[in-house]
C-alpha positions in Angstrom: 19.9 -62.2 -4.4 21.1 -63.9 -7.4 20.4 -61.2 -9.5 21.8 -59.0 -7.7 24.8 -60.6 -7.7 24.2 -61.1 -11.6 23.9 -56.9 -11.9 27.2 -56.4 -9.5 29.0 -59.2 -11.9 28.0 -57.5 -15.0 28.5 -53.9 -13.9 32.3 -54.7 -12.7 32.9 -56.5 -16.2 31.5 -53.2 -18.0 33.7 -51.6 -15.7 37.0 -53.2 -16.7 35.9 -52.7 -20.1 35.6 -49.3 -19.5 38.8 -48.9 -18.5 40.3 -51.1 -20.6 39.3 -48.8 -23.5 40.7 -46.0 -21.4 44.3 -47.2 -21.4 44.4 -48.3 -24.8 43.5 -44.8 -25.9 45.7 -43.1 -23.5 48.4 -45.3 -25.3 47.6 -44.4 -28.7 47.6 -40.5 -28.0 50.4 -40.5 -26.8 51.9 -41.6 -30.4 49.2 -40.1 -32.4 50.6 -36.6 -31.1 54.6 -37.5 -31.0 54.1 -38.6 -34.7 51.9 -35.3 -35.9 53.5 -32.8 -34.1 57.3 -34.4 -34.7 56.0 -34.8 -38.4 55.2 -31.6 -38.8 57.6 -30.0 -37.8 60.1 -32.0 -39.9 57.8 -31.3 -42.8 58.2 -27.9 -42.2 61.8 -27.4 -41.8 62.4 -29.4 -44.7 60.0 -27.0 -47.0 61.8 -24.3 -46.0 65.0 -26.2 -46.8 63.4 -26.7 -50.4 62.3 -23.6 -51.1 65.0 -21.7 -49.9 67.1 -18.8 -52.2 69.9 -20.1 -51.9 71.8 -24.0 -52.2 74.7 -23.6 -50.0 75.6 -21.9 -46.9 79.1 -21.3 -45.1 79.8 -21.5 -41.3 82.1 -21.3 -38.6 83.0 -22.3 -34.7 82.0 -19.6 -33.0 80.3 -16.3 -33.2 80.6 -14.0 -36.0 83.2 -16.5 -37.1 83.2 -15.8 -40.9 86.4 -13.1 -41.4 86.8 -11.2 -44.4 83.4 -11.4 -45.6 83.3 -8.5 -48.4 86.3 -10.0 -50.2 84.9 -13.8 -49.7 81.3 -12.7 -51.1 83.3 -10.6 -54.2 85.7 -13.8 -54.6 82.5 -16.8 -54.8 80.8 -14.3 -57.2 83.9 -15.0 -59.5 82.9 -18.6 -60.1 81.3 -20.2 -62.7 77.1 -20.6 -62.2 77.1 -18.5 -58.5 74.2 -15.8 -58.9 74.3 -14.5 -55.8 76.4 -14.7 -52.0 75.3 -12.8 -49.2 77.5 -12.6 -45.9 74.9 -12.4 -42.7 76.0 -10.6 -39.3 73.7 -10.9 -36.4 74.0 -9.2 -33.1 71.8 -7.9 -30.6 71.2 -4.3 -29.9 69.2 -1.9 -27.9 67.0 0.5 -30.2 65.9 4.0 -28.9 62.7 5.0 -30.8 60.7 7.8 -29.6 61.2 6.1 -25.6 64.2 6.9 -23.2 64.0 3.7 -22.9 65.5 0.8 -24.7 64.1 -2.1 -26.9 66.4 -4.9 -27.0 66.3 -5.8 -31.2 67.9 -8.5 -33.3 70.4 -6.4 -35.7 71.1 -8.6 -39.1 73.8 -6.6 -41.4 73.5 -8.0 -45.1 75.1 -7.0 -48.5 71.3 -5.2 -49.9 72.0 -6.4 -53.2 72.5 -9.2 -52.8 70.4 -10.3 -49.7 67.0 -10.5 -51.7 68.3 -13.1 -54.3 69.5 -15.6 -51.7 65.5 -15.7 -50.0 62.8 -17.8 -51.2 59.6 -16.8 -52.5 57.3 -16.5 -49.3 60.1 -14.7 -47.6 61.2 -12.5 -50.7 57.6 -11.3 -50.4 58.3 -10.1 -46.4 60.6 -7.4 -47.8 60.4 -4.5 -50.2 62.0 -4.6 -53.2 64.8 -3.5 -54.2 66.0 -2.8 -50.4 65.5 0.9 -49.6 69.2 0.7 -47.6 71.0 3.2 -49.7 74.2 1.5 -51.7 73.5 -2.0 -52.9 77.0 -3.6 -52.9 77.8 -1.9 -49.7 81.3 -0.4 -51.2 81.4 2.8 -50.0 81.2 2.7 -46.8 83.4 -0.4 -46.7 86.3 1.5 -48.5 88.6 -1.8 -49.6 88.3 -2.3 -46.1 89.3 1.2 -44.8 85.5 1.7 -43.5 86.4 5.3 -44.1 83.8 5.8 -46.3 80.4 8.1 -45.5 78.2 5.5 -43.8 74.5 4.7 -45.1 73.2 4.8 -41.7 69.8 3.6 -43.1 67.2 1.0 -41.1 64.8 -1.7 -42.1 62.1 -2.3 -39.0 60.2 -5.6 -38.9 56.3 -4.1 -38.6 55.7 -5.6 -35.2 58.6 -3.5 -34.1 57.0 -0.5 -35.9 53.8 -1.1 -34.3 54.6 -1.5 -31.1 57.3 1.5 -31.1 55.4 4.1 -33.2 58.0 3.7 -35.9 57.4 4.5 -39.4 59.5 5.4 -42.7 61.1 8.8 -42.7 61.6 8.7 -38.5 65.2 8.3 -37.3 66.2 5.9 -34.5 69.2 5.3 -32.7 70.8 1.7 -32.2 73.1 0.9 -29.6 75.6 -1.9 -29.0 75.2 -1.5 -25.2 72.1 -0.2 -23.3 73.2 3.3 -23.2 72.1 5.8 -25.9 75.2 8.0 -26.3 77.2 4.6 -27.5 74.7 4.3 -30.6 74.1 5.3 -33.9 71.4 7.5 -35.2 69.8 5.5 -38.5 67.2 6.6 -40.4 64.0 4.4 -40.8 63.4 3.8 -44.8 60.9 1.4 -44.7 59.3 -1.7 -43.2 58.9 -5.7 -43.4 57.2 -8.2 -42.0 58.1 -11.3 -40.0 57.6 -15.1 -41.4 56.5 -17.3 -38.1 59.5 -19.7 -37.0 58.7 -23.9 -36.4 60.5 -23.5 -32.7 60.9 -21.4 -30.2 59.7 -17.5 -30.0 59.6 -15.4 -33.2 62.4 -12.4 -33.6 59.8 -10.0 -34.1 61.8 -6.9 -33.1 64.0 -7.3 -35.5 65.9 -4.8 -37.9 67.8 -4.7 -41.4 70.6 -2.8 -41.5 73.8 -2.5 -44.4 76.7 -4.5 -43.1 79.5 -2.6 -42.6 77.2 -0.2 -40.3 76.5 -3.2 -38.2 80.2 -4.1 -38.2 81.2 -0.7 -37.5 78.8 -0.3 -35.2 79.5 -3.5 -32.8 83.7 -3.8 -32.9 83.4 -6.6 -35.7 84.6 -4.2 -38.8 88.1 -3.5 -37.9 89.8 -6.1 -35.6 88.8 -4.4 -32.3 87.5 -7.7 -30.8 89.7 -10.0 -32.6 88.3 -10.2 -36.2 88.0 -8.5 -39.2 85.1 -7.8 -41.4 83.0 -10.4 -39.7 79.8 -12.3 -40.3 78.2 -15.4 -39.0 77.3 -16.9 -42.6 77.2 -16.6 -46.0 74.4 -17.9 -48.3 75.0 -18.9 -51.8 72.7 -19.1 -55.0 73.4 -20.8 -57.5 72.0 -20.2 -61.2 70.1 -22.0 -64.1 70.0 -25.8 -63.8 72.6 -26.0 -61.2 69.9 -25.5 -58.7 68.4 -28.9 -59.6 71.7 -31.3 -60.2 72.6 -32.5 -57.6 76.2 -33.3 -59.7 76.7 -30.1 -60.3 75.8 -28.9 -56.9 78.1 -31.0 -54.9 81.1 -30.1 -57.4 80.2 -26.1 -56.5 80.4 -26.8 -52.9 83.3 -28.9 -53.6 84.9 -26.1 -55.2 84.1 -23.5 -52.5 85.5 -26.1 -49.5 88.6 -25.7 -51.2 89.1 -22.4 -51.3 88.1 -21.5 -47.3 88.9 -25.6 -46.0 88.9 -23.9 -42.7 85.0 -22.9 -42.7 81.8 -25.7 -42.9 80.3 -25.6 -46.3 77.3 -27.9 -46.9 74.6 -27.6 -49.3 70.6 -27.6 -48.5 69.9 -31.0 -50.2 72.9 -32.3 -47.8 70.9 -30.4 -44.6 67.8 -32.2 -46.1 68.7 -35.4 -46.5 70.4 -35.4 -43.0 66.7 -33.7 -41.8 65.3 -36.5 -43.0 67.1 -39.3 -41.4 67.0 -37.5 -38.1 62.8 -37.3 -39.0 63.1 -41.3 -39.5 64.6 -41.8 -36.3 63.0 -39.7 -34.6 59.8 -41.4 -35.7 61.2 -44.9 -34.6 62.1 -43.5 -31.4 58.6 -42.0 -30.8 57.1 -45.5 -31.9 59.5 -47.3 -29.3 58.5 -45.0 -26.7 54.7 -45.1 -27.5 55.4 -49.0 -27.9 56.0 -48.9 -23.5 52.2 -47.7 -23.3 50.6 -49.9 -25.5 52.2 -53.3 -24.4 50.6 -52.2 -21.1 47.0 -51.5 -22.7 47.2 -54.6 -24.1 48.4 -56.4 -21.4 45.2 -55.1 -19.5 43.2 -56.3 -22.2 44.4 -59.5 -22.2 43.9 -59.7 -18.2 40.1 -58.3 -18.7 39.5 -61.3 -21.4 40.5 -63.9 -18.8 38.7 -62.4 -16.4 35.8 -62.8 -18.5 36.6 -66.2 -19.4 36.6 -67.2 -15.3 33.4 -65.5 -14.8 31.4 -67.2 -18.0 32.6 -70.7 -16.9 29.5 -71.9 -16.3 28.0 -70.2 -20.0 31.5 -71.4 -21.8 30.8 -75.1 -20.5 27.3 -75.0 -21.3 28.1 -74.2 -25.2 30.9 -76.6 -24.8 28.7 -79.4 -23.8 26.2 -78.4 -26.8 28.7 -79.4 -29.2 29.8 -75.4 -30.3 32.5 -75.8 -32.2 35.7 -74.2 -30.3 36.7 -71.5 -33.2 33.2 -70.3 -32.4 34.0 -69.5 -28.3 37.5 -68.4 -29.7 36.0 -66.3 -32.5 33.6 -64.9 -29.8 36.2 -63.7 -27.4 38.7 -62.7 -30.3 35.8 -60.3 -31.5 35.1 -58.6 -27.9 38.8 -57.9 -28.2 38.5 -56.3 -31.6 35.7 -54.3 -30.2 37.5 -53.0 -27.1 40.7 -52.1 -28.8 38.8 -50.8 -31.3 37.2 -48.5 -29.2 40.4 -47.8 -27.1 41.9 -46.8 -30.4 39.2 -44.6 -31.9 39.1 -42.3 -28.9 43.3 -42.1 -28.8 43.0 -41.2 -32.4 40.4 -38.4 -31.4 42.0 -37.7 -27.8 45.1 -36.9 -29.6 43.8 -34.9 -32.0 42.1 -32.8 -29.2 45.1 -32.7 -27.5 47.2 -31.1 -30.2 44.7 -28.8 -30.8 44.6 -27.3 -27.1 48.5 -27.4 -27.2 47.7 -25.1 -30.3 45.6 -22.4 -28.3 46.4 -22.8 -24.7 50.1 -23.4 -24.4 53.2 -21.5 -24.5 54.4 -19.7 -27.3 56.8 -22.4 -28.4 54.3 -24.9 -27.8 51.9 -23.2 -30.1 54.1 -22.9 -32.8 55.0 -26.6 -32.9 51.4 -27.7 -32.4 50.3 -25.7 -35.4 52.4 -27.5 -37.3 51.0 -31.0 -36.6 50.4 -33.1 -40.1 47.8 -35.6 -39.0 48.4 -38.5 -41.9 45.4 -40.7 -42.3 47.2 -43.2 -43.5 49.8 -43.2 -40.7 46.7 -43.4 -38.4 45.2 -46.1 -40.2 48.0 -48.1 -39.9 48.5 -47.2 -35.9 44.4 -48.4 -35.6 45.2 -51.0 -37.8 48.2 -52.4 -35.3 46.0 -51.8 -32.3 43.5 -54.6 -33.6 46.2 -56.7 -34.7 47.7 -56.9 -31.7 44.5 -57.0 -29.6 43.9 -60.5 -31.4 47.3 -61.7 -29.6 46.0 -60.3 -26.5 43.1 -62.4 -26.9 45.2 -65.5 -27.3 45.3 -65.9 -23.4 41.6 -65.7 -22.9 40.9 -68.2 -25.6 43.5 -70.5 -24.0 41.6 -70.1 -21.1 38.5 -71.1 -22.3 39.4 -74.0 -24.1 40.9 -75.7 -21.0 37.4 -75.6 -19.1 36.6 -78.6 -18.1 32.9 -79.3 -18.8 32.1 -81.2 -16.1 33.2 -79.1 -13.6 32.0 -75.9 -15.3 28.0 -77.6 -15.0 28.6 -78.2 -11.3 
């Protein structure tokens, strides 16, 4: 009978070891994948930051919000150490291939000359070179603002778009500002390019390249139909020679520009970085804070499992006691199944989170996915989460140890 009793004793402290280690992992997941996936996709929106084309880009409230945006692109290429400005017009359209029916299609408008030297080196490489979309400063169909011009009518296709449509170079295909095909415009299809993946959300894969007075024509935005005038939503800037890298030089350029359109948001990339990374930092501290919630109550279960313990080795604790062990040894003893559990506990969080990410990764949503794939797991960040776990698991111990100490000796040989 006693040793059955013994067994059922030592299986239900097993058991509360068990799930001791259980919450402290669940805790530590939880921060092991806020702080990889949230890390990585920091990381990765500030590389794209830093190897961007261009240093500075103009905005405005609203859409297509930037008027004027030949004349603004030929005034900024007037000042000293600007290589290159190119205006950006985005709108959605419906593209008739060789279907009756539509394919809804992001429509960018750029200057073609200028749009390459304003991309960065992995996304230069997504488009051929120079731009097969007829005149490169986009002048004669603009007119000095007349539009009267003969229009380009020429198309870039993302290749997903081409794939998926039957669409290749020398094929004609008409875009539309409305889903009705005797509003559009026939183009003609002079070449492909392919689509970089984005950090969030779904990638614009049916997307196409078009010259930017076309688009404007094309969707009320060239002539003040709906408002404005030669519109666009932004307008990147490169900068040349040493500029790119002084920060002095840099701030007195966007200075300069601020001045001369006070009315539109002009920030450079190292300003968008900087602000990236202080949103990164407390985002991290707010994922830590969060993550904080779990593993106070992991910890707090530890602690009640050591007492427990303690109560149920009375009679062992007060036998060593009346041996003459010296108490740092029963403390050391009890400190050291702590280590052990939240040891444990935080080994399989590290590796539970891991796992986790890496199902988000395969078996999520698109979005999902994309963030996942992202995740930067930093051994050193994860050494230091471990690190705390054990730490803390010593204070957690603390109670237990108090515990223990208080037996009474006597009554613990009864």
């Amino acid at each position: 009978m006693k040793r059955s009793r013994r067994g059922a004793a030592l299986r239900h402290v097993r058991l509360q070891q068990v799930l001791a280690i259980a919450a402290i992992a669940t805790a530590v997941a939880l921060p092991v994948v806020l702080l990889s996936v949230g890390g990585g996709v920091s990381a990765h929106e500030l590389s794209n930051l830093q190897n961007a084309g261009y240093q500075i880009v103009l905005s405005a409230a609203g859409d297509h919000g930037i008027l004027a945006a030949h004349n603004l692109t030929h005034r900024l290429l007037a000042l000293a150490s600007v290589a290159a400005v190119s205006p950006v017009l985005s709108v959605s359209l419906d593209a008739y291939g060789n279907s009756s029916t539509p394919t809804p299609v992001l429509a960018e408008g750029v200057i073609p000359g200028e749009f390459l030297a304003t991309l960065g080196p992995a996304e230069a490489g997504l488009f051929p070179s120079p731009l097969p979309l007829g005149d490169p400063s986009d002048s004669i169909h603009f007119e000095n603002g007349s539009y009267t011009g003969p229009a380009i009518d020429d198309v870039l296709v993302s290749s997903p778009f081409a794939q998926a449509n039957r669409v290749a170079a020398g094929a004609s295909l008409v875009l539309s500002p409305a889903a009705n095909r005797s509003l559009g415009v026939r183009f003609n299809v002079t070449g492909t390019f392919g689509v970089p993946p984005t950090a969030l959300g779904p990638t614009g894969a049916f997307a196409v390249l078009v010259p930017l007075s076309d688009l404007q024509v094309l969707s009320g935005l060239a002539t003040g139909s709906h408002g404005v005038t030669d519109a666009a939503d932004s307008v990147e800037v490169a900068v040349s020679g040493s500029v790119t890298t002084n920060p002095t030089a840099l701030e007195s350029i966007r200075n300069e520009i601020q001045s001369l359109y006070p009315f539109y948001g002009v920030t450079s990339l190292e300003q968008e970085a900087q602000q990236l990374q202080s949103a990164s930092s407390v985002l991290t501290g707010f994922y830590l804070a969060l993550s904080s919630v779990g593993l106070a109550v992991g910890l707090l279960f530890l602690a009640l499992v050591q007492v427990r313990r303690v109560e149920s080795d009375r009679r062992s604790i007060g036998i060593r006691r009346a041996l003459g062990l010296p108490a740092t040894w029963i403390a050391g003893g009890l400190m050291a199944d702590g280590l052990v559990v939240a040891g444990a506990g935080a080994l399989a969080g590290v590796v539970g989170g891991y796992l986790l990410v890496e199902g988000l990764a395969k078996w999520s949503s698109a979005a999902v996915q994309e963030a996942a794939r992202l995740a930067v797991f930093v051994p050193v960040t994860l050494s230091l989460l471990v690190l705390a776990v054990l730490a803390l698991s010593v204070l957690a111990s603390v109670a237990a140890v108090r515990a223990a100490l208080r037996v009474e000796i006597t009554e613990a040989l009864r």
